[in-house]
Structures are given as C-alpha cells and as structure tokens.
SEFIMI-623650 format. One line per 10 residues: their letters; for each residue x, y, z of N, C-alpha, C. Coordinates in Angstrom, 2 decimals. Layout:
! residues N
a> X,Y,Z,X,Y,Z,X,Y,Z ~ ... .
This chain:
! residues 207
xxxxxxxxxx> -28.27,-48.50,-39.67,-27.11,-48.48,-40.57,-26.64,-47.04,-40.81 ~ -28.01,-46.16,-41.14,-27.14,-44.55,-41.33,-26.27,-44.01,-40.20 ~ -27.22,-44.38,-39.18,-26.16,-43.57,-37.98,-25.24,-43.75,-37.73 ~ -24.76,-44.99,-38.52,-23.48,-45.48,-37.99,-22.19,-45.18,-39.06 ~ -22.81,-44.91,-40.59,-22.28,-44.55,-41.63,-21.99,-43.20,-41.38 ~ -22.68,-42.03,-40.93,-22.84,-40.89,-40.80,-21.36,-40.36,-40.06 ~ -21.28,-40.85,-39.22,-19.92,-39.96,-38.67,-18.72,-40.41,-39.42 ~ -18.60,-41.31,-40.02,-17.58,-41.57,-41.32,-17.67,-40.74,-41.96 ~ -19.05,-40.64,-42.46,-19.08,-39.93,-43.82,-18.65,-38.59,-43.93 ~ -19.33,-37.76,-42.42,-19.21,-36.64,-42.09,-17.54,-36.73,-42.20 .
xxxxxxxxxx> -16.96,-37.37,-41.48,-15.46,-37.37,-41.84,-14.54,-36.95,-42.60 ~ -15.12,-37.80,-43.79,-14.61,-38.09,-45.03,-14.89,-36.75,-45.86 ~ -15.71,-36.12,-45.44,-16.29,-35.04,-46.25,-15.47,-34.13,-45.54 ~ -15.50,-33.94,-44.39,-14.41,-32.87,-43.74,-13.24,-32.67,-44.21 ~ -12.48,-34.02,-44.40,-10.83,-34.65,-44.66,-10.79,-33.94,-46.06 ~ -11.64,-33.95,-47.04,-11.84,-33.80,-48.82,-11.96,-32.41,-48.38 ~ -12.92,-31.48,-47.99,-12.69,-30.03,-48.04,-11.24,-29.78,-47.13 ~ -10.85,-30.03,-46.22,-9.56,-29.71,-46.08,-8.54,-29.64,-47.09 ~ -8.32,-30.87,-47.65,-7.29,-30.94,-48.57,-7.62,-30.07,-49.52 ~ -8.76,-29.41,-49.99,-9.20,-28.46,-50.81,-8.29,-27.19,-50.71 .
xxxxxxxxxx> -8.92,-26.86,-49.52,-8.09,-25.75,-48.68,-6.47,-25.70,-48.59 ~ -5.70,-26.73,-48.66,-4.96,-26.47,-48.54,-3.85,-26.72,-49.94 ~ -4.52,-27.17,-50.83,-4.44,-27.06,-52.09,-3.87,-25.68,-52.69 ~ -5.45,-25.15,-52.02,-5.73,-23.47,-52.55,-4.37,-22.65,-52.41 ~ -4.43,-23.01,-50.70,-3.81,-22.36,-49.81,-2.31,-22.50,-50.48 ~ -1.58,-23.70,-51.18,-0.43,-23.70,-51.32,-0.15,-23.06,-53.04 ~ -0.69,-22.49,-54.01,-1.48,-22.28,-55.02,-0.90,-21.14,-55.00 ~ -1.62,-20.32,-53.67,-1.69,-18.88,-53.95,-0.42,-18.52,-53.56 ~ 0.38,-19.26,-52.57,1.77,-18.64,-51.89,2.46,-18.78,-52.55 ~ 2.44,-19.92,-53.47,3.40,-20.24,-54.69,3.56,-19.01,-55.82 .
xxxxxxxxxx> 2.36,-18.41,-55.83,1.84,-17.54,-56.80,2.87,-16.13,-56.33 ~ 2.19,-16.17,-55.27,3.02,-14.84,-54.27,4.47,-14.73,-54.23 ~ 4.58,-15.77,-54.14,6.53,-15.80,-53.93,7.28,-15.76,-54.89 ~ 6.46,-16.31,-56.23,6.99,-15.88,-57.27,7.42,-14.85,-58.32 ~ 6.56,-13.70,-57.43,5.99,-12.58,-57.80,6.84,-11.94,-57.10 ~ 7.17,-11.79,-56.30,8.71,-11.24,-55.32,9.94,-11.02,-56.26 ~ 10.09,-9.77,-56.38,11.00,-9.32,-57.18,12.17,-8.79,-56.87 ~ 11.94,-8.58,-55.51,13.31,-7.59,-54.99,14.52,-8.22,-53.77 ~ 14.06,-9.93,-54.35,15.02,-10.20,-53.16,16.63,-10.06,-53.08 ~ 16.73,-9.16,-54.04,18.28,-9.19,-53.86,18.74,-8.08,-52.72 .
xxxxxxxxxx> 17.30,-7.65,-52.59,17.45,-5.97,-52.09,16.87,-6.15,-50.53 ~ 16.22,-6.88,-50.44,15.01,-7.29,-49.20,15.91,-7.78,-47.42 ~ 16.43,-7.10,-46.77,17.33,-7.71,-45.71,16.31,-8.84,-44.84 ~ 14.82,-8.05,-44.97,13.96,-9.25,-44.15,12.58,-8.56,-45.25 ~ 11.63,-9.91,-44.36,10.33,-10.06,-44.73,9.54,-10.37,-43.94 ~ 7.64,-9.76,-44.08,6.81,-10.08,-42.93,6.07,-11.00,-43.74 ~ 5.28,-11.98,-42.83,4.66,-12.74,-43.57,3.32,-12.90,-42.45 ~ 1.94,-12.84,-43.03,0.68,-13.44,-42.13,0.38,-13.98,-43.20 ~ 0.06,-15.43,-42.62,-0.50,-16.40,-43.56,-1.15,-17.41,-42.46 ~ -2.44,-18.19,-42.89,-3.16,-19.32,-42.27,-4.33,-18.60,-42.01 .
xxxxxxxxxx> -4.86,-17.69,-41.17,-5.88,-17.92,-41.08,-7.35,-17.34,-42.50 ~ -6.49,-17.08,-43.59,-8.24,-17.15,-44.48,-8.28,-18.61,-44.53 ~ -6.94,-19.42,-45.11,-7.04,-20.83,-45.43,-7.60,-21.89,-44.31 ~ -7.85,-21.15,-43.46,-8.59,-21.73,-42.30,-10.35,-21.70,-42.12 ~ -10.60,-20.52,-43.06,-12.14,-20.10,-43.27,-12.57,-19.55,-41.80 ~ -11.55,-18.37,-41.47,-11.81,-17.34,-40.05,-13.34,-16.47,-40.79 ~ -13.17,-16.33,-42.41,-14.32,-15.12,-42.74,-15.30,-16.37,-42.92 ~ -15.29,-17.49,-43.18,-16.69,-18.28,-42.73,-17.15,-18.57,-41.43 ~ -16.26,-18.36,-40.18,-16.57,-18.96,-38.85,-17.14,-17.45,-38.32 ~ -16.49,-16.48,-38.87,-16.86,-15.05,-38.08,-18.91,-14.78,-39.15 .
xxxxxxxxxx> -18.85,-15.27,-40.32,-19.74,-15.00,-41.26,-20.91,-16.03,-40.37 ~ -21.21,-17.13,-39.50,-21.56,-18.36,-39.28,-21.72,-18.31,-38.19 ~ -20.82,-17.72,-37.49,-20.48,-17.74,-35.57,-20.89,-16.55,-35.11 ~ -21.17,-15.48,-35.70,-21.00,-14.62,-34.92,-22.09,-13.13,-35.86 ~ -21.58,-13.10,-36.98,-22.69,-11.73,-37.46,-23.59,-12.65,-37.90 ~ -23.83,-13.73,-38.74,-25.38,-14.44,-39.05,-26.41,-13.41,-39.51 ~ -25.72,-13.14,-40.97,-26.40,-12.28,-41.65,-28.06,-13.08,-42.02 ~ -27.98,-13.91,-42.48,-29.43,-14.74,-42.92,-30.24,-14.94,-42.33 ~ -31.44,-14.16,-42.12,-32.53,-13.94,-41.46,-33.54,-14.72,-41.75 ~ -33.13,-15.93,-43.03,-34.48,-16.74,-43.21,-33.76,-18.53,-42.54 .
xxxxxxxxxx> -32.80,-18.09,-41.64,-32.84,-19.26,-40.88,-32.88,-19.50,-39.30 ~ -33.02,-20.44,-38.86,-33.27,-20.29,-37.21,-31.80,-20.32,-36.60 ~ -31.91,-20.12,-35.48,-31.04,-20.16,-34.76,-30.07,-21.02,-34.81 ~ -31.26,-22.61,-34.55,-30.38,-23.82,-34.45,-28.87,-24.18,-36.03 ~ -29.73,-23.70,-37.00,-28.95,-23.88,-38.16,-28.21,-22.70,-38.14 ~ -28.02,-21.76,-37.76,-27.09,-20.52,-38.01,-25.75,-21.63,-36.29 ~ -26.21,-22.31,-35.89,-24.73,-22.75,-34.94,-24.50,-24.46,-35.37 ~ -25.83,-24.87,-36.32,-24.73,-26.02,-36.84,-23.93,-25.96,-37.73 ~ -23.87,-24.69,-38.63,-22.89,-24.02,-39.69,-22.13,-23.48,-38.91 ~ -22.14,-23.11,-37.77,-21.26,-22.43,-37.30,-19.65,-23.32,-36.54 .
xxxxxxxxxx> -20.63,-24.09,-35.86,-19.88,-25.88,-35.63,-19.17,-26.70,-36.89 ~ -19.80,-26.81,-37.83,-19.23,-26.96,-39.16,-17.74,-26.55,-39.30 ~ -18.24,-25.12,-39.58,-16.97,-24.49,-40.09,-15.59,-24.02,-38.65 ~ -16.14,-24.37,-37.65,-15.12,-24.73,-37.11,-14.00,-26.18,-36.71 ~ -15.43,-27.35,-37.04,-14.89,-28.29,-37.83,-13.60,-28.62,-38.64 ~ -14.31,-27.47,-39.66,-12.71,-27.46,-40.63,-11.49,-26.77,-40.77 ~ -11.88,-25.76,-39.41,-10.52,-25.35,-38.76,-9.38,-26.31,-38.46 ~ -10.13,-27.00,-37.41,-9.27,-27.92,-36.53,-9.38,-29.00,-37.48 ~ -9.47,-29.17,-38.33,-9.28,-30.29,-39.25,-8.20,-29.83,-39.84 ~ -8.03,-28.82,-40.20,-7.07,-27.99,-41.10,-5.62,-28.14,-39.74 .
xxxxxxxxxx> -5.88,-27.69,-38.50,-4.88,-27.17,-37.72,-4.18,-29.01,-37.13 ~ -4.99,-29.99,-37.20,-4.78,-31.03,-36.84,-4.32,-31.78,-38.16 ~ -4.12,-31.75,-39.42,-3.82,-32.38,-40.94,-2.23,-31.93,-40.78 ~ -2.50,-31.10,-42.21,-1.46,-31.43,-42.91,-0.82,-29.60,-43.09 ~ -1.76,-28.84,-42.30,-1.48,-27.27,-42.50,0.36,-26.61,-42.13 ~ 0.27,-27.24,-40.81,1.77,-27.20,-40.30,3.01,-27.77,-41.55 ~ 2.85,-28.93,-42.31,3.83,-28.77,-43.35,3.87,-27.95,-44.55 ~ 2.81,-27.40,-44.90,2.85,-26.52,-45.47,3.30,-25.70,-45.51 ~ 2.77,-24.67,-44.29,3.53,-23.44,-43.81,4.70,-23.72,-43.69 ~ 5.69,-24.55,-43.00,6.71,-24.70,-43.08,7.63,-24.96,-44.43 .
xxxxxxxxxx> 7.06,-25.53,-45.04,7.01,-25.24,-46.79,7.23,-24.32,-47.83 ~ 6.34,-23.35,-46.60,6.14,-21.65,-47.82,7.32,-21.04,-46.84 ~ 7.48,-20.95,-45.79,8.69,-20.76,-44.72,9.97,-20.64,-45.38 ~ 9.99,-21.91,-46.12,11.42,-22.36,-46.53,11.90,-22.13,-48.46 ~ 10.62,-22.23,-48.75,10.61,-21.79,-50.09,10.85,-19.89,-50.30 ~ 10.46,-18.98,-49.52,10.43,-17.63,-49.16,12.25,-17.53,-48.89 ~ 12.71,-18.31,-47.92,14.05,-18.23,-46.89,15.26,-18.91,-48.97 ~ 14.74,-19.63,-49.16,16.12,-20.20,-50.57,15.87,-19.13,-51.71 ~ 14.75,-18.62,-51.45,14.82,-17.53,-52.88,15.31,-16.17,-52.56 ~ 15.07,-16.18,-51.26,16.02,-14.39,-50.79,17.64,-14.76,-51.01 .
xxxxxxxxxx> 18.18,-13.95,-51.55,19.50,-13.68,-51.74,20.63,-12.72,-50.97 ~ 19.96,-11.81,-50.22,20.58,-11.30,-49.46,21.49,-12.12,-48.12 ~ 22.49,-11.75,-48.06,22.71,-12.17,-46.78,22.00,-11.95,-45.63 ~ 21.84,-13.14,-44.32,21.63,-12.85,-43.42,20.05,-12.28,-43.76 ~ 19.36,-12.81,-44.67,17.96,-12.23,-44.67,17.11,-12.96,-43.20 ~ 15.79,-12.31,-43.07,15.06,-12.70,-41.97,13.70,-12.27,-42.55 ~ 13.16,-13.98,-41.86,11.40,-13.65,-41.96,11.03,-14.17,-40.89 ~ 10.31,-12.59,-40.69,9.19,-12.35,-39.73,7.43,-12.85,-39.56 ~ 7.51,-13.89,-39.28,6.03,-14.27,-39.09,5.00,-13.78,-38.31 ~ 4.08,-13.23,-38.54,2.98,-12.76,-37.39,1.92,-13.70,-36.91 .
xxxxxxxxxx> 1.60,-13.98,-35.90,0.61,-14.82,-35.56,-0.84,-13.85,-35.65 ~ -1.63,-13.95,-35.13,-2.92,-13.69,-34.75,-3.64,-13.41,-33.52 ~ -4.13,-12.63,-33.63,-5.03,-11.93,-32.12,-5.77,-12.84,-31.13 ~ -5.95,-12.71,-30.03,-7.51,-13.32,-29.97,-8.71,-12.60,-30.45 ~ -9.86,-12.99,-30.72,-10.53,-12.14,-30.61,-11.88,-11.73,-29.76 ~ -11.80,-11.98,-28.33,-12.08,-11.88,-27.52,-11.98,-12.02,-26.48 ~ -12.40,-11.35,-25.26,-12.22,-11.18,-23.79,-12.66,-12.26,-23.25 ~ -12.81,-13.32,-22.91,-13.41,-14.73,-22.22,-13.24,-14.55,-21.01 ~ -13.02,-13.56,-20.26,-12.54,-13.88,-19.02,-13.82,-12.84,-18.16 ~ -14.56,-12.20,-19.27,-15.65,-11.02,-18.55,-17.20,-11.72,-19.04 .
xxxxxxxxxx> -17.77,-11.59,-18.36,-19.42,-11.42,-18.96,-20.32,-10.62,-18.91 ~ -19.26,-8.85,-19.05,-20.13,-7.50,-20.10,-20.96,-8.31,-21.13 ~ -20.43,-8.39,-21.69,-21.10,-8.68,-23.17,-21.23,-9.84,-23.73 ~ -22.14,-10.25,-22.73,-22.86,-11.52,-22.49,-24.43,-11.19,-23.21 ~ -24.57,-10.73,-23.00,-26.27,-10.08,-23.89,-25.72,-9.28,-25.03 ~ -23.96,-8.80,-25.39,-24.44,-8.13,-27.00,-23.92,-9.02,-28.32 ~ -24.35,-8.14,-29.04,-24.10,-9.36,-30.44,-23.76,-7.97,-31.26 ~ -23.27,-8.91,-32.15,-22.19,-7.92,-33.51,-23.23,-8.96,-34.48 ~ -24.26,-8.92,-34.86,-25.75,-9.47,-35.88,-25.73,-8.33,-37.07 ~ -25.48,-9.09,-38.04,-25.74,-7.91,-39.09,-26.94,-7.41,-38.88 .
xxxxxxxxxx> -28.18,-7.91,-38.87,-29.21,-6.45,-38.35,-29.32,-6.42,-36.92 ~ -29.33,-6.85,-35.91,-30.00,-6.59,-34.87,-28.80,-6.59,-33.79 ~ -27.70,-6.64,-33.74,-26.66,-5.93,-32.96,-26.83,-4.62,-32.35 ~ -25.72,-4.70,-31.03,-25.84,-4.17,-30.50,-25.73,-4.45,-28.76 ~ -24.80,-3.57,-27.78,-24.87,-3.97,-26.20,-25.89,-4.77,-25.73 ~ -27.36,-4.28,-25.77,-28.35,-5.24,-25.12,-28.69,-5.59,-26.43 ~ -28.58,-6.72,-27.47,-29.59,-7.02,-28.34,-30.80,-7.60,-27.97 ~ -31.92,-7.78,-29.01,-32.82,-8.84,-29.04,-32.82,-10.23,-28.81 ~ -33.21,-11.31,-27.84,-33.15,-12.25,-28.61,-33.88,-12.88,-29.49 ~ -34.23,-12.26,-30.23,-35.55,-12.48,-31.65,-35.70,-13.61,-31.04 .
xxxxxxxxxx> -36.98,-14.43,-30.30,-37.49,-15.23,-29.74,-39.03,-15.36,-30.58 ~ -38.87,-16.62,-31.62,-38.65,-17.81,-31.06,-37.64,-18.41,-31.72 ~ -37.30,-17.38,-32.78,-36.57,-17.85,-33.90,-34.65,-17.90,-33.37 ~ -34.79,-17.08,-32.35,-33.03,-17.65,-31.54,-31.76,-17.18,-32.24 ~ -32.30,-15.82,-33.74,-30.96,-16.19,-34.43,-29.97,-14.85,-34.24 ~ -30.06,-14.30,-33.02,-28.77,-13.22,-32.74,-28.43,-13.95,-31.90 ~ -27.26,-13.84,-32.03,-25.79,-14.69,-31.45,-24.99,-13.77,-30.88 ~ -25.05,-14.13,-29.11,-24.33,-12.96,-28.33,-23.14,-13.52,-28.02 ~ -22.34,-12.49,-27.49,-20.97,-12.44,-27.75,-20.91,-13.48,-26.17 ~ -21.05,-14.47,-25.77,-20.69,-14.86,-23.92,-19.46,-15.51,-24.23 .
xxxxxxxxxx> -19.21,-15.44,-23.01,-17.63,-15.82,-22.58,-17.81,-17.07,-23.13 ~ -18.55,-18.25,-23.12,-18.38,-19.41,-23.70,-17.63,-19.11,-25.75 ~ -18.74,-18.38,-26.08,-18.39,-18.44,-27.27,-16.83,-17.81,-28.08 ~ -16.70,-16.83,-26.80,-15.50,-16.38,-26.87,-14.25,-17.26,-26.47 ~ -14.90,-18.09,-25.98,-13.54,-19.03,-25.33,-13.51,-19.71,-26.29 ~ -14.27,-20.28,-27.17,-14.68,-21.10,-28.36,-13.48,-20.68,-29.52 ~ -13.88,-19.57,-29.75,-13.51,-19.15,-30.99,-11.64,-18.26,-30.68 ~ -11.67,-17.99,-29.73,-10.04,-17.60,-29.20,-9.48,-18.88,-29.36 ~ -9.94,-20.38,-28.57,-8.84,-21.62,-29.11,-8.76,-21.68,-30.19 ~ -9.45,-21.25,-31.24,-8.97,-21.55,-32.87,-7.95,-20.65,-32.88 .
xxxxxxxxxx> -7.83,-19.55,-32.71,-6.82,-19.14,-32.92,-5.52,-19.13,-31.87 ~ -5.54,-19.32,-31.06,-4.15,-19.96,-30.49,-3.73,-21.29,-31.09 ~ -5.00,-21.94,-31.32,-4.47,-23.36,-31.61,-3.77,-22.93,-33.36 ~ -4.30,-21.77,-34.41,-3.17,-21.20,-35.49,-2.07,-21.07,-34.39 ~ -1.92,-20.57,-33.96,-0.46,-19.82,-33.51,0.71,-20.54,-33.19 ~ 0.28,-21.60,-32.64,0.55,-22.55,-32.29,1.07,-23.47,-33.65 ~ 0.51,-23.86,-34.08,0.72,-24.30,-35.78,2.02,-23.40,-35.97 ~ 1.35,-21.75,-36.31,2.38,-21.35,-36.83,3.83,-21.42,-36.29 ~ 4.03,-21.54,-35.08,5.35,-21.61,-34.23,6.21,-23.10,-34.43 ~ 5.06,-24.31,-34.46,5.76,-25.58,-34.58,6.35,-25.54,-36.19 .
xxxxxxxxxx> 5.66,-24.75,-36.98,6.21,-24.90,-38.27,7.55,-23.77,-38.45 ~ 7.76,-22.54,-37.99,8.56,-22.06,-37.74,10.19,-22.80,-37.22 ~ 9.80,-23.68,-35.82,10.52,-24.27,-35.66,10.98,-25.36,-36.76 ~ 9.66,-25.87,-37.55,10.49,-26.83,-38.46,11.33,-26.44,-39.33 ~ 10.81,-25.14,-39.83,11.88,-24.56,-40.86,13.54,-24.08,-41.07 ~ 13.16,-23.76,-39.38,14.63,-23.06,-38.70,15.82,-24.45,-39.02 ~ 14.98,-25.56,-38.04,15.38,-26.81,-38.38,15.90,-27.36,-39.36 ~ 15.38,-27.42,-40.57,15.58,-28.00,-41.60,16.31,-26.58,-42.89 ~ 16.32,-25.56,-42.14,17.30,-24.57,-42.93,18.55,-24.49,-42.19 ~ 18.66,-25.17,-40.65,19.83,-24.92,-40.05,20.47,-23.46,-40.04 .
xxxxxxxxxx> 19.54,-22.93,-39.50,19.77,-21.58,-39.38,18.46,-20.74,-38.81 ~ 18.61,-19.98,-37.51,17.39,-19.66,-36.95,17.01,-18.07,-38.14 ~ 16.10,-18.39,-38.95,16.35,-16.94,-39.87,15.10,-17.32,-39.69 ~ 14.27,-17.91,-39.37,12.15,-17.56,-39.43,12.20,-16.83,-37.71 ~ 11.61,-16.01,-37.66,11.30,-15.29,-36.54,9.69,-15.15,-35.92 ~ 8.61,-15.55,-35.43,7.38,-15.23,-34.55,7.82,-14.31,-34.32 ~ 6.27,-13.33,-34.65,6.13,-12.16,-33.79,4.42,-12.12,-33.45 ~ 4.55,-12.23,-31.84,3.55,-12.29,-31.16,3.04,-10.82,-31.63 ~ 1.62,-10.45,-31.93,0.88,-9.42,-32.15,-0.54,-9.63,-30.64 ~ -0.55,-11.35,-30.24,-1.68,-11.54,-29.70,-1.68,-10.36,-28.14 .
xxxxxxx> -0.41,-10.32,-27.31,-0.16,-9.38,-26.30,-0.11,-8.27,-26.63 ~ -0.49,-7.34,-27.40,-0.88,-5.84,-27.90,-2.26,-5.75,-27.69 ~ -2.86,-6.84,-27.90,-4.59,-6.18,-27.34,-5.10,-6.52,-26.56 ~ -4.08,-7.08,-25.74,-4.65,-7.48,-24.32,-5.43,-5.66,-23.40 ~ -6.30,-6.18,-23.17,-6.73,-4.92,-22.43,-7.88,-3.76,-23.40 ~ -7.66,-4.66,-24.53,-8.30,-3.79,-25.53,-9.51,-4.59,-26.41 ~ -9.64,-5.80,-25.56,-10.73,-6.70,-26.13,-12.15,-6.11,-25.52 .
C-alpha cells in the first residue's frame, strides 16, 4: 500500500511547496513595484527575476558545494534531486503566469511614453561539452581541480559533464519560461514593450 501511496504523496508535497514559492515570489514583486518611485522619469527598466524563486541557492547549496560533512554522499544527491524537483515543478506550474503578471503590472504603472522593459535571462552554469573537470569539485571543504573522493563516505561532488548537463537544463528550461511569458505580456499589452536580453552567449568560452 505505501509504495503505491508514496509517489502521490511525494507529489502532493512538491505541488504545496511550489505554490509556497510562488506565493512568496509574487509578495515580494508586488512589494518592489510598489516601491518604484520614479516612473514618470524612467524611459526603460531591467528586470532579473525567477531564479531565487526557483531555489538555484538550494540546488547550488545541495548539488554542488555540500557543505554538511555529517552526511553521506547518497543523501547529499537525494536533496539534491529534491530540490531540483521543485524547480521543474515550479518551471512546469504556474511560474510562467506570474512572471507575465509582474511583466505587465511593471509595463501599466510606468508613465512615460514609449517606456521599455528589459528582461535578463540567466547563464549556464557550466561547460557540458568538456570532461577537464570531471575529477574537480567546488566542496565547501575539500574542493579543488583533483579533489578527494572522501571514500567511503562519497560526499564531494565533482563537477562531470553529466552533472553539468543536469543543472544547465534548469536553467534554459528558466529562460525559456522567461521568454514564453514575455511573449504573453507583449500579447496581452498589445504592444511589443517587454524585451529578452540574452546574457547566456557572453560566457560562452568562459565556462
């Protein structure tokens, strides 16, 4: 009976911290935009928004430095699986109306003519295409080009192209978000005034 309850449940528990998140997430922009004082004066605006409300500082905290040295390996990557979990829970819900939301709420309160907002997407953050740094880890203690693999305990987490390929689709798959919601806004303001600006092709070469 549990095993079969279990991936519901796990579900259900995912679905409830999402909506948490994006609760938060709509909370604070509300907060922010209200706080905007100079739109009479403002011809445009930049905006990065999505990925804390995504929990990037829990997946990088989980995935990748694994500060907590009193756990094993295996549990430093089912937290790590977790919280990417609630990425794509987040990027697959209800995140895209939102943003398009704060998009459009930002675009009716500027007063200027002809105002423009500039959206930034997000980097990758890693090279997936090399396996240098396939043996190093960014471990709060034991990082470094060749790390340890503290054996038996498994818990430095090296940088390989798998994991890098891992953690780069979360963030295309934001970017992506952010662009379909862009488009919704343009859409539903009838007027192309939200603008993408790719930042991810600036570090190409520099991962």
């Amino acid at each position: 009976m549990l095993d079969r309850l279990l991936p519901n449940l796990l579900s259900v528990g995912l679905q409830l911290r999402a909506a948490f998140l994006l609760r938060r997430f709509h909370r604070r922009a509300n907060s922010q935009i209200d706080q905007w004082s100079t739109v009479d004066k403002s011809a445009f605006a930049t905006l990065t928004i999505g990925g804390h409300d995504l929990g990037f500082s829990d997946i990088v905290w989980h995935c990748v430095i694994t500060p907590n040295t009193a756990r094993w390996g295996s549990t430093n990557r089912a937290n790590c699986e977790d919280a990417e979990s609630k990425a794509r829970g987040l990027l697959q819900g209800e995140l895209r109306g939102r943003l398009t939301e704060t998009y459009l709420r930002i675009l009716k309160k500027a007063t200027k003519e002809g105002f423009k907002l500039y959206v930034a997407g997000y980097p990758q953050f890693f090279n997936d295409q090399t396996s240098d740094c396939d043996m190093s880890s960014f471990h709060y203690w034991w990082g470094g080009y060749n790390a340890t693999t503290d054996w038996p305990s498994y818990r430095t987490v090296f940088l390989t192209t798998d994991l890098g390929a891992e953690l780069n689709a979360l963030v295309t798959g934001l970017n992506d978000v952010i662009q379909a919601a862009i488009g919704d806004a343009n859409q539903q303001y009838e007027s192309h005034a939200v603008y993408y600006a790719n930042v991810d092709t600036g570090f190409t070469g520099n991962r």
